[in-house]
C-alpha positions in Angstrom: 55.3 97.0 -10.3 56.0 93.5 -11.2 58.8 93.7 -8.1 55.9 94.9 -5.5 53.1 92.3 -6.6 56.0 89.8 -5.8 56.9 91.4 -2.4 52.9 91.1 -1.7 52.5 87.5 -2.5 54.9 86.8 -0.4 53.9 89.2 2.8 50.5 87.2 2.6 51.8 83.7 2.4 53.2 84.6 5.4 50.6 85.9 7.3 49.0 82.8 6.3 51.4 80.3 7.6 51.6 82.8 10.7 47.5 82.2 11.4 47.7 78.5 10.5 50.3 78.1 13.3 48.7 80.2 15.7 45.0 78.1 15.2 46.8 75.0 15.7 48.9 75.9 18.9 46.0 74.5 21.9 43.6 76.8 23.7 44.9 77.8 27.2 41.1 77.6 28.2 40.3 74.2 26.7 43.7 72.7 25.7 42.3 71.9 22.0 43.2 73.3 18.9 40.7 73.8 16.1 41.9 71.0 14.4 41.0 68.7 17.8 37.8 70.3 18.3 36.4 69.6 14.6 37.4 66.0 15.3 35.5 66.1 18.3 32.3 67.1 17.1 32.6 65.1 14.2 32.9 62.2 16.1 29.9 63.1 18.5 27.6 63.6 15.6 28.5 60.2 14.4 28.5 58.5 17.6 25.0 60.0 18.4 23.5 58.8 14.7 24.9 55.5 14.3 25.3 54.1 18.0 25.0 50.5 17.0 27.8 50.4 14.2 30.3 52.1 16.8 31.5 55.5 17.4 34.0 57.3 15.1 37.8 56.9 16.2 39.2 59.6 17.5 43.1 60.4 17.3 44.9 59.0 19.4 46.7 62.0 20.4 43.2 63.6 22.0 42.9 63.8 25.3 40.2 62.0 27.3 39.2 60.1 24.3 37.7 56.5 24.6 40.2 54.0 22.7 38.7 51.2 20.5 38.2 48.0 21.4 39.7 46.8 18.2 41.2 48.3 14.6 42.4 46.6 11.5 45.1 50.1 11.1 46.2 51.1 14.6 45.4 54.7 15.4 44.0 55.6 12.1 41.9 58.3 12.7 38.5 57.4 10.5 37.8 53.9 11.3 34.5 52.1 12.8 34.8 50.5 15.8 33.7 47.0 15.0 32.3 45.9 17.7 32.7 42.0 19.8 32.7 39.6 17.4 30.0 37.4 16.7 30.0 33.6 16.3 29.0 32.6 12.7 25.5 30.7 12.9 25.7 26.8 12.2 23.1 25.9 9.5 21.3 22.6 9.0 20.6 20.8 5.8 17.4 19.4 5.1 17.1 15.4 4.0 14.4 13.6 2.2 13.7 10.5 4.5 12.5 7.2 3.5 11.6 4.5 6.4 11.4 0.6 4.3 10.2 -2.5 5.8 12.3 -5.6 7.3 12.0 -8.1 5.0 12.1 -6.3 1.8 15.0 -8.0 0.5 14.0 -11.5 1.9 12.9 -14.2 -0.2 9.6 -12.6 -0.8 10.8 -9.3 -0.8 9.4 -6.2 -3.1 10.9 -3.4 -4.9 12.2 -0.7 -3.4 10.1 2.1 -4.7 7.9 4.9 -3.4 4.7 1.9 -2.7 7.1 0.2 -0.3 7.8 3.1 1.9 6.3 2.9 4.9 7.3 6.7 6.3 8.5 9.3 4.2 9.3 13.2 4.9 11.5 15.3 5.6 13.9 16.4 8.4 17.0 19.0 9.8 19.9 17.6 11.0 23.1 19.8 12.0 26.8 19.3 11.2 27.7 18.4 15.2 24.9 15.6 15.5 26.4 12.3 16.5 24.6 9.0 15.5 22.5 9.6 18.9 20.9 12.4 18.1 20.4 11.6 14.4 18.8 8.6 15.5 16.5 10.2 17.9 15.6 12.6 15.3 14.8 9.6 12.8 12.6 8.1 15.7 10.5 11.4 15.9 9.3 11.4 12.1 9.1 7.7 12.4 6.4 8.1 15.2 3.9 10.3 13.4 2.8 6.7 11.6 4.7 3.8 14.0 4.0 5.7 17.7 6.4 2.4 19.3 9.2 3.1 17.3 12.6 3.3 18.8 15.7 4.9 17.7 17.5 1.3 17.8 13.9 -0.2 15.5 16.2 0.5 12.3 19.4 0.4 10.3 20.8 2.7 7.8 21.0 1.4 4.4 21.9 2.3 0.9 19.1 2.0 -2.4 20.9 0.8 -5.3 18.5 0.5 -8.2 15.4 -1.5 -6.9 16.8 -2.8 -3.6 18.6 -1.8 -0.7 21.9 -2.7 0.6 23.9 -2.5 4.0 27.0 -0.3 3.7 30.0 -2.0 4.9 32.0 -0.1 7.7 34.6 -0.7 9.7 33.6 -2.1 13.7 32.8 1.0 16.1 32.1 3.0 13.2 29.4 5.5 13.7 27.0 7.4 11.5 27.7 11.3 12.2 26.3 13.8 9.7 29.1 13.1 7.4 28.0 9.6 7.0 24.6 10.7 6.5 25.1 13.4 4.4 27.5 10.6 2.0 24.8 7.9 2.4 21.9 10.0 1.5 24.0 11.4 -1.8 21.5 13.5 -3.8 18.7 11.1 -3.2 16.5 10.0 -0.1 18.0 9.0 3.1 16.9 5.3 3.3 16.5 3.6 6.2 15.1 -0.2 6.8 13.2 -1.3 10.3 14.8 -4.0 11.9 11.9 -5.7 14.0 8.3 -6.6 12.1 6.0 -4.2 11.3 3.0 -5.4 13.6 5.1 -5.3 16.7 5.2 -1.2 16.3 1.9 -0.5 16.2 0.4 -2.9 18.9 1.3 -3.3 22.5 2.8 -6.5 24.1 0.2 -9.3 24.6 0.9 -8.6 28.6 -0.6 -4.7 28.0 -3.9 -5.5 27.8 -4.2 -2.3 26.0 -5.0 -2.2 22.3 -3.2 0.3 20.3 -5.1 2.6 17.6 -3.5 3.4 14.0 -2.9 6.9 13.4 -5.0 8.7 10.8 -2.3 8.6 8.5 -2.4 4.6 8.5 -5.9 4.5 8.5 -6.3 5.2 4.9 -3.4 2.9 3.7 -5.5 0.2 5.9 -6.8 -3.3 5.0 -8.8 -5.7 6.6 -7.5 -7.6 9.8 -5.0 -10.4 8.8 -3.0 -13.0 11.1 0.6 -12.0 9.3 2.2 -9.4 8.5 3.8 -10.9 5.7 1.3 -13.0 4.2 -1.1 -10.2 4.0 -4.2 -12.2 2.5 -3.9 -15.3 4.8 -4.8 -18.6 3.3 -7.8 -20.2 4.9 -7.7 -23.8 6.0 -10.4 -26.2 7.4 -10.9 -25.8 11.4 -12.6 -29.4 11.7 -10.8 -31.8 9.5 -14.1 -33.7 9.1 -16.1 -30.6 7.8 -16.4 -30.9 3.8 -18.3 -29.8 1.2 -18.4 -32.6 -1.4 -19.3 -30.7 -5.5 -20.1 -32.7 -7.8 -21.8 -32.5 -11.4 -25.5 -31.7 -10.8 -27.1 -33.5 -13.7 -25.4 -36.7 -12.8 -28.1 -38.1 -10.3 -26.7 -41.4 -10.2 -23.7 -39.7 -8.7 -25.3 -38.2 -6.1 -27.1 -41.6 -4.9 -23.5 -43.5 -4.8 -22.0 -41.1 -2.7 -21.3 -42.0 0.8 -18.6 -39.5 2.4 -20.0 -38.3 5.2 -18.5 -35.3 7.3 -19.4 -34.2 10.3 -22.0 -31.9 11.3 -21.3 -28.5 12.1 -22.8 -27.1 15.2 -25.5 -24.4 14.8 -26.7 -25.6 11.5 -28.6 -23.2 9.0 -32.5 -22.9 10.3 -34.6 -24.2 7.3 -35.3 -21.6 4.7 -38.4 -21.2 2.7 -38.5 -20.0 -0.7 -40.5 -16.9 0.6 -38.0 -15.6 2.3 -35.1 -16.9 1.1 -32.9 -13.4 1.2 -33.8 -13.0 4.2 -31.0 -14.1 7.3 -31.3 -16.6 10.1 -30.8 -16.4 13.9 -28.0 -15.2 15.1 -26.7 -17.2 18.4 -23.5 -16.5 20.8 -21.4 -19.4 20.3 -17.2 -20.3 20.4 -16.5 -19.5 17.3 -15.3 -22.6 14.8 -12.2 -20.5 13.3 -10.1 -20.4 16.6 -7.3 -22.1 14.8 -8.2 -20.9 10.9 -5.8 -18.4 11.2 -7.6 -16.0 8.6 -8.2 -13.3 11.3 -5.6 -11.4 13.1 -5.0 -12.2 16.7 -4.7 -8.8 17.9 -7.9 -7.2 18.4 -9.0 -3.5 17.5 -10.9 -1.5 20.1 -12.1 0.6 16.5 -12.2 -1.7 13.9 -15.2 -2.8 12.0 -13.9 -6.3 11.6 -14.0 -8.1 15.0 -11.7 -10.8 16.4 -13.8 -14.1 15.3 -10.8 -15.9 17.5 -12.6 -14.5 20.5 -15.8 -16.6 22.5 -19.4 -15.3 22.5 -19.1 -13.8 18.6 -22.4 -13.2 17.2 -23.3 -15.5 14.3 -24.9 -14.1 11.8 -26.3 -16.7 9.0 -26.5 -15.7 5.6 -29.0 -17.6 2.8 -29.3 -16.7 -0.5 -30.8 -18.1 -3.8 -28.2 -19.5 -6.2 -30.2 -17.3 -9.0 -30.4 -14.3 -7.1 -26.9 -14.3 -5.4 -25.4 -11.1 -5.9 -29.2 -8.8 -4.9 -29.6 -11.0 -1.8 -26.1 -10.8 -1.0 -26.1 -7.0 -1.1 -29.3 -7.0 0.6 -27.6 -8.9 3.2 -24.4 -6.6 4.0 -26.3 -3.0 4.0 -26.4 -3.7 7.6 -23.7 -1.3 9.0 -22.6 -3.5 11.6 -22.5 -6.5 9.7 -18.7 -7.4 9.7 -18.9 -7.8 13.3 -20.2 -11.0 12.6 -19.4 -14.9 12.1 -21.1 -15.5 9.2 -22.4 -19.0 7.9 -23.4 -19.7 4.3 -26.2 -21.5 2.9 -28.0 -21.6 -0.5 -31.6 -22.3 -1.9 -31.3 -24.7 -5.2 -33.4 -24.2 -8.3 -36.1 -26.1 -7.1 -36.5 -24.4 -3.7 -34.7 -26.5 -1.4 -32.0 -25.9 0.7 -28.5 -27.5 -0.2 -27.1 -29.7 2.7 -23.8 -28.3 2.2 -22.1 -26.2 5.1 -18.7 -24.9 5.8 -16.1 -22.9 4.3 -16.0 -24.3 1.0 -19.6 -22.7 0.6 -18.8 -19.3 2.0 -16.0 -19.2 -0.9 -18.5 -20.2 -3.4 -21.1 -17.9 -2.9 -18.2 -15.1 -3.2 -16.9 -16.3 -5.8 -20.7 -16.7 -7.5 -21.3 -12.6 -6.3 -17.9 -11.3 -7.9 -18.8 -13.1 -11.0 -22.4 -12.1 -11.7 -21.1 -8.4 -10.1 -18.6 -8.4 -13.1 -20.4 -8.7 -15.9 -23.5 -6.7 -15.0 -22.1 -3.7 -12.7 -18.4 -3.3 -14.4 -16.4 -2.9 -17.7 -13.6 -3.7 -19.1 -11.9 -6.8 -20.6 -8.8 -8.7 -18.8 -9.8 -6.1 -15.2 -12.5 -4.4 -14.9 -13.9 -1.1 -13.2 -17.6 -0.8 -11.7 -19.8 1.7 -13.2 -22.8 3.6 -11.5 -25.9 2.6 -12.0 -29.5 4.1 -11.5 -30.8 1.3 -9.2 -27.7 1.3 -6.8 -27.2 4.2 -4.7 -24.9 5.1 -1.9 -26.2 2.4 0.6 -25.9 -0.7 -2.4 -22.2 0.5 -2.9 -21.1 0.4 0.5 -22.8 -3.1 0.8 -20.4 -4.1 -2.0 -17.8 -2.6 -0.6 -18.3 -4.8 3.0 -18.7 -7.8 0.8 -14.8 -7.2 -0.6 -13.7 -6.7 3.0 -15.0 -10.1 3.9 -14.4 -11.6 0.6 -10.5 -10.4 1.6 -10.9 -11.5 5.6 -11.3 -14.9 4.0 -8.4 -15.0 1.8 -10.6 -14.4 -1.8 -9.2 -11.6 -3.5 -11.2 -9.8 -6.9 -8.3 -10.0 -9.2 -10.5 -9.0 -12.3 -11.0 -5.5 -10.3 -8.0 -2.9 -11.9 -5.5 -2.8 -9.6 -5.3 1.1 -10.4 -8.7 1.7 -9.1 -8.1 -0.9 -6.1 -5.4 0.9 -5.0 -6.6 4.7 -5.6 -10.0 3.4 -3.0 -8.1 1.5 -0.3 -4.8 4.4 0.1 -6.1 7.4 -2.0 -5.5 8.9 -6.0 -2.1 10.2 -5.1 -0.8 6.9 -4.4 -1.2 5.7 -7.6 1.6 6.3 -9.8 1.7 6.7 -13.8 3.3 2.6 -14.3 0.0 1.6 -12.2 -2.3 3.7 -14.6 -0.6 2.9 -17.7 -0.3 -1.2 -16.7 -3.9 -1.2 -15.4 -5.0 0.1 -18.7 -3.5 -2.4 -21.0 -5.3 -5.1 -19.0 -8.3 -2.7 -19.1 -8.8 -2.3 -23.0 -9.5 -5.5 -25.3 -6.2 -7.5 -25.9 -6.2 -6.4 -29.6 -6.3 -2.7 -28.5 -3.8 -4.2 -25.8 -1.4 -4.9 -28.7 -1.5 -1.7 -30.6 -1.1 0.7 -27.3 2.3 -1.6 -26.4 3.6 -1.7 -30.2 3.2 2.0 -30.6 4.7 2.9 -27.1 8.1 1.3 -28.1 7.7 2.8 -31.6 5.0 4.6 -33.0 3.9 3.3 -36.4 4.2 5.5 -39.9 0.7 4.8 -40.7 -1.2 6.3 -37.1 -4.7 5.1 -37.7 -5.0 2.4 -35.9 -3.3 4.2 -32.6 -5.6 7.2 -33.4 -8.9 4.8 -33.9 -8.0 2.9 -30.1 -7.8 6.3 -28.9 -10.9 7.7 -30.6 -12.7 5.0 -29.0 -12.0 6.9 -25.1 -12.8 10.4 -26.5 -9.2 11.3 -27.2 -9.0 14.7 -29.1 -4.9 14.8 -29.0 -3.3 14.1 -32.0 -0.3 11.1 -30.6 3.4 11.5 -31.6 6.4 9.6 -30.3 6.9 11.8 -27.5 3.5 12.3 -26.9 1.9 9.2 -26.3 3.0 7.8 -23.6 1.4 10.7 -21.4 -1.9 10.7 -23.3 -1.9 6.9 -22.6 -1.7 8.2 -18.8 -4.0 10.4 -19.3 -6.9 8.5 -20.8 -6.0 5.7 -18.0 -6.8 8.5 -15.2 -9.9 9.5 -16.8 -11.6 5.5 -17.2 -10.1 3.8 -14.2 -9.8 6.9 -11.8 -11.9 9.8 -12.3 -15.4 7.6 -14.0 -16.0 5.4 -10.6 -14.9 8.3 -8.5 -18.4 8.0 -7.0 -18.0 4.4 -6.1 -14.6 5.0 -5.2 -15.8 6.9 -2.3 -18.8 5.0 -1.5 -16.1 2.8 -0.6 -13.6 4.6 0.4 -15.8 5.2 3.6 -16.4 1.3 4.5 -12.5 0.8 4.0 -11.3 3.8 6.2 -13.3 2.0 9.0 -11.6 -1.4 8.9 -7.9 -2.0 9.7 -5.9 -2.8 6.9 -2.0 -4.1 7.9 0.7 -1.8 6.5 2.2 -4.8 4.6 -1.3 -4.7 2.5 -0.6 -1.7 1.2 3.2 -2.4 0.2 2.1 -5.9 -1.4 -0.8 -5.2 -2.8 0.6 -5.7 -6.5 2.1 -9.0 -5.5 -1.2 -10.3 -4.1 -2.5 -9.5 -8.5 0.2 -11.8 -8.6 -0.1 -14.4 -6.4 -3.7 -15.5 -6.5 -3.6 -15.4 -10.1 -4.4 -19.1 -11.0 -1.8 -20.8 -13.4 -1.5 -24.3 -14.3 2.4 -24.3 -12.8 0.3 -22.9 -9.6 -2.4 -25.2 -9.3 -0.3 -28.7 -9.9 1.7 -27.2 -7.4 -1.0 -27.3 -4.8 -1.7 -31.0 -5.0 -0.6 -33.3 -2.5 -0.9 -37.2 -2.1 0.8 -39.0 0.4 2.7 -42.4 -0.6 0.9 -42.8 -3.9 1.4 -46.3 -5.5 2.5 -46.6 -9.3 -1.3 -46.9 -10.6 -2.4 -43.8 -8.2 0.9 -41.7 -9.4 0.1 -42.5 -13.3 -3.7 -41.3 -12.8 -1.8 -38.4 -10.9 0.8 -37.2 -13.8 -2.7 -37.3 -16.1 -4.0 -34.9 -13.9 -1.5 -32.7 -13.7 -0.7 -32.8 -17.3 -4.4 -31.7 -18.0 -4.4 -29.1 -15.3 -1.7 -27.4 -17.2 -2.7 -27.4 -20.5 -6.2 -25.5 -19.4 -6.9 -22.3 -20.5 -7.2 -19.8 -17.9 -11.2 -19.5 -17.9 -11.3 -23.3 -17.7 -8.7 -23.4 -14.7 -10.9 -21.2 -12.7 -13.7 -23.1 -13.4 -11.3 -26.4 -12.0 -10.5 -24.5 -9.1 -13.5 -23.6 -8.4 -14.9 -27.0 -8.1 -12.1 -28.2 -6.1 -11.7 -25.2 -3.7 -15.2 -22.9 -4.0 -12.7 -20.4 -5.1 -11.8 -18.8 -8.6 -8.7 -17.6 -7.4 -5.4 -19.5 -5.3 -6.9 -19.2 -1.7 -5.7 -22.4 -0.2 -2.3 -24.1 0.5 -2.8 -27.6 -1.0 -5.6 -29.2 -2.5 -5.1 -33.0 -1.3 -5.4 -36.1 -3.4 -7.1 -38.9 -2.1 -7.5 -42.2 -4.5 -10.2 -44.3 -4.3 -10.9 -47.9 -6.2 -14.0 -46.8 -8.4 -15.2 -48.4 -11.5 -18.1 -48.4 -13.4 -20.8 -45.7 -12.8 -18.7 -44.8 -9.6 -15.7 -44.3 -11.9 -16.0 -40.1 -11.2 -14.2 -37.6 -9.6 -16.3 -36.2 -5.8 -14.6 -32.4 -5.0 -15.2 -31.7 -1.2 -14.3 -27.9 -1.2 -13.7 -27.6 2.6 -10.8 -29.4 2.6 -10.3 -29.2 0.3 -10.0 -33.1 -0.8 -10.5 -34.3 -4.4 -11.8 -38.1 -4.4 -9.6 -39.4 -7.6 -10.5 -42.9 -9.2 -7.5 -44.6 -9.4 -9.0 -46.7 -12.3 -8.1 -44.5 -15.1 -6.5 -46.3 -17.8 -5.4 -43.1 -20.2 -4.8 -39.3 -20.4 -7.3 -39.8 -22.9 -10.1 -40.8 -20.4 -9.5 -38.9 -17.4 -9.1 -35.5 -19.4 -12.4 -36.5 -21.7 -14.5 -37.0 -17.8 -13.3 -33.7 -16.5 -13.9 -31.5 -19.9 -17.2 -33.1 -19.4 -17.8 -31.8 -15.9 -16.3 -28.6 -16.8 -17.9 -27.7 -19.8 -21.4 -28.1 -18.7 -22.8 -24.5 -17.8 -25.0 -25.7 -14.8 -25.1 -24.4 -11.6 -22.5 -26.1 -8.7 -24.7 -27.6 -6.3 -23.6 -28.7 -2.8 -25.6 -31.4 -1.3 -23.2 -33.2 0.8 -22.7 -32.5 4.5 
């Protein structure tokens, strides 16, 4: 049995073998074996599913088959066809942009943070752009806020720290997107303009055409200036003859002796009676006596609100007010919409209902400097700067009528330095321009200097005992408990809510009146140096006086005064200032000394503001003398009076 089931096995293996041979020997109909044929319709099903991956390979024995364009294994049977080959896509990479002014690293240069950007966003450059096409690139963002731009209006530079700095490369070298890409680092791709800011934004003077901001400059705007980089322009005397002589009211005896006479100005101030003493004058086309000033910019603006005073036939608009009701008849005054069109002339009704004699410049910056001071004790808070505060009696039209008056007050060189420069800059340029330094510097100036102290002492390290950090911070409604790590923001925090979110209705009161006047770029990006600048020290003040060819008695009496200048405290050297410019704050270039031979009840100093000139005795004999007659003038709490033409 075991023989036969062998005998069997191996009869049916053959037979097998015999079959397999015969199946795979081709058809004589269709020349395929049944091998070829499941290969065939395999590959039909495949091709007919998946036409875009390819077709399944076929042998390369079969007959009439397509061969592939391309295999990684020739001829094996069960590969994809892969196709033409497609070119890998070239990607771009994406840089933060930073455009800088030309003369930020000059003598009077500024930092080189986000305030002093002029352009910023972002852009795609590709590995094959050449310097060209990087440039024109560059040029394209740069227009959205400079329209006359020109790829060849700026360099390529390098920040390092707070400045910037010209990388050194060899001669023909070119900026490709290597260079770019190892300039820009992981920071901002800097670049610095090479021509002055004005010259991009206004059309040659042969044009005739005058060029309008965009609307993303028109909120980072400020009033209408004559240079770019001396953005609050100092005002000087048109007529060299025109002065405004100040001297201390009570001293009638004073008055009689003086004889300096100046000349008249033309289109005097129409007499004024007490009835209607807020009320304005006549207002008559004349050429307008600030041709040469140089306070207002010689480019004019087809949309501005300020007009070109340089220019004939300017309306001129003539302001009077009473010396005890300065600030309501001033605001009175500038609710008229179209009021900073004007040339406007100055005068002022005395005590006793009279009209002072005194004209001119020195006047206008008096009655400014009068307004800001009554405006900051009665419509603001705060100690060192100050923020307004609403009040029931002044609505929207009295808070745009103050914000006109610090347009003007700017268009003439006077700056409101006790205003926080956090809520200044938040209302000309908008909230998100103001940074958390700004809030947290503004602040410190904002609280009393004791709570000053305490805020600055715990910041660099916060003390053991926290009650007297907890009790300055009770005081704004703080319900935070500070720690070291914690204070700092909380600081910020409190500083946003009093100096940005209380006077949000005034800020946008005037927001409004400032959106409508041109303000110069450079404005913007020097705003904080301008806190600086016009802030009146005694270094600052000797600096402005000039004499020419003094003699040994006349430079004596000089050192005296400089010696007291400087050792005045600050309230007492705005009060100086005052008297010799009309202005609490540095708005001139020199205050000139001019020595006289006085004696007796002459012996006194004569301040004429439009000058400015102060008349100096050249007769005093001490420090002692000349600092015991000017303590005398300055201490007296009377009203300046100007009764000199």
């Amino acid at each position: 049995d075991k023989a036969k089931m062998a005998y069997n096995d191996q009869d049916l293996e053959e037979k097998v073998k015999k079959i397999m041979r015969e199946s795979l020997r081709p058809s004589t109909s269709s020349g395929e074996n049944v091998f070829s044929r499941t290969q065939s319709l395999i590959s039909t099903a495949i091709g007919s599913s998946l036409p875009t991956a390819g077709s399944f390979l076929p042998h390369r024995n079969t007959p009439n088959a397509p061969q592939p364009k391309r295999r990684s294994v020739p001829g094996h049977p069960y590969r994809f066809t892969s196709g033409s080959k497609k070119s890998k896509s070239v990607k771009s990479k994406v840089f933060q942009v930073a455009l800088f002014p030309k003369n930020l690293d000059g003598d009077n240069g500024y930092r080189a943070d986000v305030e002093s950007e002029l352009v910023s966003g972002l852009i795609d450059l590709y590995p094959d752009y050449d310097e060209r096409m990087i440039r024109s690139s560059l040029a394209t963002l740069f227009k959205t806020e400079l329209p006359l731009i020109k790829s060849n209006d700026f360099e390529f530079v390098k920040r390092i720290k707070n400045g910037l700095s010209v990388p050194s490369a060899a001669h023909g070298f070119t900026y490709g997107f290597d260079a770019i890409k190892t300039l820009a680092g992981q920071g901002k791709l800097c670049c610095r303009l090479l021509v002055d800011i004005i010259d991009l934004y206004h059309q040659n003077d042969d044009d005739n055409d005058d060029v309008t901001l965009p609307e993303a400059l028109k909120k980072r705007q400020s009033t209408v200036f004559n240079s770019v980089s001396s953005p609050l322009a100092e005002v000087t005397s048109d007529n060299a003859g025109s002065s405004n002589n100040v001297t201390s009211p009570p001293s009638n005896t004073v008055k009689k002796r003086q004889s300096t006479v100046c000349n008249s100005v033309s289109s005097p101030l129409a007499e004024v009676t007490s009835d209607n003493a807020g009320q304005a004058g006549s207002s008559n086309n004349v050429t307008s006596p600030l041709s040469n000033t140089g306070s207002i910019n010689e480019h004019s603006y087809s949309s501005s609100e300020l007009i070109d005073l340089t220019k004939e036939n300017v309306d001129i608009h003539e302001i009077v007010v009473r010396r005890s009701h300065i600030r309501d008849d001033l605001i009175q005054e500038f609710e008229q919409e179209d009021i900073l069109k004007k040339k406007l002339k100055f005068g002022c009704i005395m005590l006793n209902g009279s009209l002072e004699r005194g004209q001119g410049d020195g006047v206008e910056r008096d009655v400014i400097s009068s307004f800001f001071n009554e405006f900051y004790e009665s419509c603001c808070v705060g100690a060192t700067e100050k923020v307004p505060i609403v009040r029931h009696d002044y609505q929207k039209a009295q808070w745009e009528a103050v914000a006109r008056i610090v347009c003007h007050a700017i268009r003439i060189g006077y700056y409101p330095l006790k205003l926080t420069y956090a809520f200044m800059k938040s209302t000309f340029f908008g909230e998100d321009r103001v940074v958390s330094s700004d809030l947290l510097t503004s602040f410190c100036q904002f609280v009393s200097p004791e709570d000053k102290t305490t805020i600055e002492r715990n910041l660099k390290e916060i003390d053991e005992d926290k009650s007297e950090i907890i009790e300055v911070l009770d005081l704004y409604k703080c319900h935070t408990s500070p720690t070291a790590d914690s204070l700092e923001n909380i600081v910020v925090q409190l500083a946003h809510k009093e100096l940005i979110q209380k006077p949000k209705y005034i800020a946008s009161a005037w927001s409004r009146v400032f959106d409508s006047v041109k303000f110069p770029i450079s404005f913007m990006v020097r705003l904080k140096e301008v806190y600086k600048e016009k802030v009146p020290t005694g270094r600052k003040v000797v600096a402005l006086f000039k004499c020419e060819n003094p003699s040994a008695k006349e430079l004596l009496c000089l050192e005296h005064l400089k010696t007291y200048t400087r050792n005045l405290s600050r309230d007492k050297l705005e009060k100086l200032l005052r008297f010799m410019t009309g202005s609490d704050t540095i708005n001139v270039k020199n205050i000139e000394i001019d020595f006289r031979e006085l004696d007796g009840h002459d012996k006194t100093p004569v301040f004429h503001t439009c000058g400015p000139v102060l008349t100096l005795p050249n007769t005093y004999t001490s420090y002692i003398e000349l600092a015991e007659q000017f303590s005398e003038i300055l201490n007296k709490d009377c009203l300046l009076e100007f009764d000199i033409v």
